[in-house]
N, C-alpha and C positions, 0 to 999 in steps of 0.2 A: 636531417630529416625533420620535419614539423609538420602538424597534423591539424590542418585547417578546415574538417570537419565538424559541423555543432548538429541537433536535434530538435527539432521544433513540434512537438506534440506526437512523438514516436513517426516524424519523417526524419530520414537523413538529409542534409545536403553536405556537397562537398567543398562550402565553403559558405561563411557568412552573410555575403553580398547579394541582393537580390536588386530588384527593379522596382519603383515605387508605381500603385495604381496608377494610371492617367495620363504617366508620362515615356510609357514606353509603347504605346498601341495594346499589339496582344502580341508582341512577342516580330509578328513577320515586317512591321515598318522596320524595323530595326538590324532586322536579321544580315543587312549587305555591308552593315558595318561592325557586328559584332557576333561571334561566332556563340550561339544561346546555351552551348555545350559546356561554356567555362562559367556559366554563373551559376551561382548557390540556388537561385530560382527564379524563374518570371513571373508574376503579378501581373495579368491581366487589367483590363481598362473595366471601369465597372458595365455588369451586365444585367439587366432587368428583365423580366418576363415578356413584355413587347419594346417595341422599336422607341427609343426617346429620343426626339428631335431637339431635344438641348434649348440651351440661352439663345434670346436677339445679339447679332452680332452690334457694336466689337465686344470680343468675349474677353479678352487676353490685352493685357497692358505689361508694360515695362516699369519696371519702379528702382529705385538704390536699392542695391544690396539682396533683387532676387524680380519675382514676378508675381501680378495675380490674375487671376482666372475667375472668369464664370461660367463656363462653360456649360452645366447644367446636365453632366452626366448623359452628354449624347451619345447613344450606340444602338447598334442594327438590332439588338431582342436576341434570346437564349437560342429561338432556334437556329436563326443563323450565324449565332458565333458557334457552335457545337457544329452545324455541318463544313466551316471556313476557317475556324481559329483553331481549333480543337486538334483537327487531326495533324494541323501543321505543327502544331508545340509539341507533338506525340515521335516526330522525328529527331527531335535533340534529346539528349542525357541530361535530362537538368530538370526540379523539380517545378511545376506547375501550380500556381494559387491564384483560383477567380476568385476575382473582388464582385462582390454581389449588393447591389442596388435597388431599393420601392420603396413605395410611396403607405403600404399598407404590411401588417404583417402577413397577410397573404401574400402579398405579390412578394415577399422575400422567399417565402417559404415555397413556393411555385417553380423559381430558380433553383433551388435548393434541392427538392424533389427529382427538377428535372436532371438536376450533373450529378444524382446519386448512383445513379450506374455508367458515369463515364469515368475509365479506366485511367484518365489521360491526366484527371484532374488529382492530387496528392491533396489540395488543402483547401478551405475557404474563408475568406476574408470578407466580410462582413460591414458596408460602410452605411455606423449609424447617423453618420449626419445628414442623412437624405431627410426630407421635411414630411412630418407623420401627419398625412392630411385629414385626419380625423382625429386630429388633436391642435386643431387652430396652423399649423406647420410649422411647428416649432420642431426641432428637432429630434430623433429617438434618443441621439446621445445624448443630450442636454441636462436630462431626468434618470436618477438612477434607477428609480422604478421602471422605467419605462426600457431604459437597459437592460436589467435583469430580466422584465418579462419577454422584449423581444428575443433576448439570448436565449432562456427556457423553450420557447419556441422555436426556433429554429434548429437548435439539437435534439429536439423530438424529433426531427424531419431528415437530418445531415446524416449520411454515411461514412464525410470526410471531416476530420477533424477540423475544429470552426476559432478561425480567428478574430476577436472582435474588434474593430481599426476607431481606437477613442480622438474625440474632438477635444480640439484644447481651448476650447468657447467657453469656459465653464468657468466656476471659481473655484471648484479643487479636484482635478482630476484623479484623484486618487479614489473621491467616493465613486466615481462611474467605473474605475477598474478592478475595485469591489464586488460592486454589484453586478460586472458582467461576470466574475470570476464565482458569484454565488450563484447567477444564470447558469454556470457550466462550462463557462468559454473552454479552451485549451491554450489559445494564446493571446495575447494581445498585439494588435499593433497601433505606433503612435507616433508623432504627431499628425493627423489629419491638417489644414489650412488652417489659419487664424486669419476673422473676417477686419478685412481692410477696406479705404476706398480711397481712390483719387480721382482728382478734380483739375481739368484740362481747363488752366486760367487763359489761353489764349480764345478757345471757343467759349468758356462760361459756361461749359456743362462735365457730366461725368465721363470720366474717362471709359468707363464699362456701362452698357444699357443695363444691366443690371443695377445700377449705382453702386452697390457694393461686390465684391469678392474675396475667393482665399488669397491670403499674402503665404505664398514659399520662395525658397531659396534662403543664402546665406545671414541673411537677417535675421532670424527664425531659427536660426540652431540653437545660440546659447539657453535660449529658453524650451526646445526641445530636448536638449539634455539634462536640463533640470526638471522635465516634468517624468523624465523615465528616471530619473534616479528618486524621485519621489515617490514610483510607482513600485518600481523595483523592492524600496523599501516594505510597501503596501500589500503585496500581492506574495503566491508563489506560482506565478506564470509565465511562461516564457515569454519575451518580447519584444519584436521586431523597432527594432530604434528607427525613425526619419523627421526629417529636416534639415534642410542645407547641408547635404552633404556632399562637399567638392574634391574630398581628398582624403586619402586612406586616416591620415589624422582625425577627420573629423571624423570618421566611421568609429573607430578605437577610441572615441569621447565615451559614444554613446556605450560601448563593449564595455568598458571600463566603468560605466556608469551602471550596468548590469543588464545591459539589452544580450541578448543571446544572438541575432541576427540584426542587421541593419538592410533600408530600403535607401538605394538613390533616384532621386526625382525630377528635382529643377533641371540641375546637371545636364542631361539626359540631352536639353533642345540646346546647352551651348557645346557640348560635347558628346559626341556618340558613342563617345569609348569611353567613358567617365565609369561605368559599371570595371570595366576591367583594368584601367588606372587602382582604381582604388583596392582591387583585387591583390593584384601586381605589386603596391602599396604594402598592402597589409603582410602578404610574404615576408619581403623586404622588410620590412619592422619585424617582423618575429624572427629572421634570421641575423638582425646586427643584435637583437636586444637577449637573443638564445633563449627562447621562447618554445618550447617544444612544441603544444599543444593549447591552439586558442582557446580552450574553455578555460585556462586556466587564467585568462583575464577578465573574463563576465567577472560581472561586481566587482573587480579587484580592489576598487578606489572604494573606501567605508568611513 
């Protein structure tokens, strides 16, 4: 018997594994290839208080060793993900976390407001690298001040405990996990994208109209497990581990490293079943290695 339950700010799930923001829809793209009942939790695609028509295409490029994206945070707005995504994720056994999106601390806080009385939703996740346009658009994450005070603010407003998703743009993530954790957070999640760009020499121009984007997938792990065992160290917050992770090993870096939960992402468009691979995985590693209970791996590596 092994007990592959963990707790994420006084939620249960029944296993570590969740979905990362962006790359799994909201749950129903996915649903005819992966049964949403077996995972630790879905992660929503970020949602903002109106409709965001996203990046000029092409958004998405192919690169070694993973992908990047500009996608620009396109989605249909609060109210029509609450009457379309909402009651459809209310159908599975498995925990629920909208990743929440704007441009203003109001417009976070709007969303926020709005899913306080939805029953459906367990957690929220919080993505401060959206560009704070009343502050040149640089990012919220970027500034720890500016972390702290969007964090304070929107747990004035949250009824569901508030995860905040830190960018690894910075030069020491540790002060922004700080300062969300003196905001109030309840958890953290991490790595968001590291901004990359590539350049199509056969056309002579940029690969993404965006010029630049996020670089994830496999590339981007080693250095996401060193920035949560930095944090790890830093904080006393629970913390959803991501980045390239393709396989129950690389999940059990980040556990190991002292992430409580981990998010699969990239994965997700080369394999559909990659969430429960790595589930599947993680078992299997806890029953050759006689492993009773996974918490008892968080932080284990010191």
């Amino acid at each position: 018997m092994i007990n592959t339950k963990v707790c994420i700010a006084g939620v249960e799930l029944k296993n570590p594994v969740m979905t990362a923001s962006g790359t799994f829809g909201s749950g129903m793209e996915y649903s005819e290839f992966v049964d949403l009942s077996r995972l630790g939790a879905v992660v929503t695609k970020g949602v903002a208080n109106v409709p965001w028509p996203g990046n000029p295409t092409p958004r998405v490029a192919e690169i070694r060793g993973g992908m990047m994206n500009a996608i620009g945070l396109q989605n249909p707005g609060i109210e029509t993900f609450c009457a379309r995504d909402l009651p459809f994720l209310a159908q599975y056994d498995t925990a629920v976390i909208v990743n929440v999106c704007g441009h203003t601390a109001e417009e976070y806080v709007e969303v926020v407001e709005r899913l306080s009385d939805e029953a459906a939703v367990d957690l929220l996740e919080i993505n401060i690298s959206c560009p704070n346009v009343r502050c040149g658009g640089i990012a919220f994450g970027q500034n720890p001040d500016s972390v702290e005070s969007i964090t304070r603010e929107i747990k004035r407003h949250a009824r569901q405990p508030v995860i905040m998703k830190l960018s690894p743009n910075v030069t020491d993530i540790t002060e922004l996990a700080r300062a969300a954790e003196t905001g109030g957070a309840d958890a953290l999640s991490m790595i968001n994208t590291l901004t990359g760009m590539k350049i199509d020499v056969n056309r002579r121009t940029f690969a993404l109209a965006n010029h630049t984007g996020g670089v994830s997938g496999p590339a981007i792990h080693p250095i996401a497990v060193r920035m949560v065992y930095q944090t790890a160290q830093a904080v006393k917050l629970p913390i959803i581990g991501m980045g390239g992770i393709t396989s129950a090993e690389d999940a059990l870096e980040f556990i190991l490293a002292g992430a409580t939960a981990v998010a699969v992402g990239t994965a997700n468009f080369r394999n559909p079943r990659a969430t429960l691979d790595v589930i599947e995985g993680i078992e299997d590693y806890m029953c050759s290695q006689r492993v009773e209970d996974i918490c008892s791996l968080i932080g284990a590596v010191k």
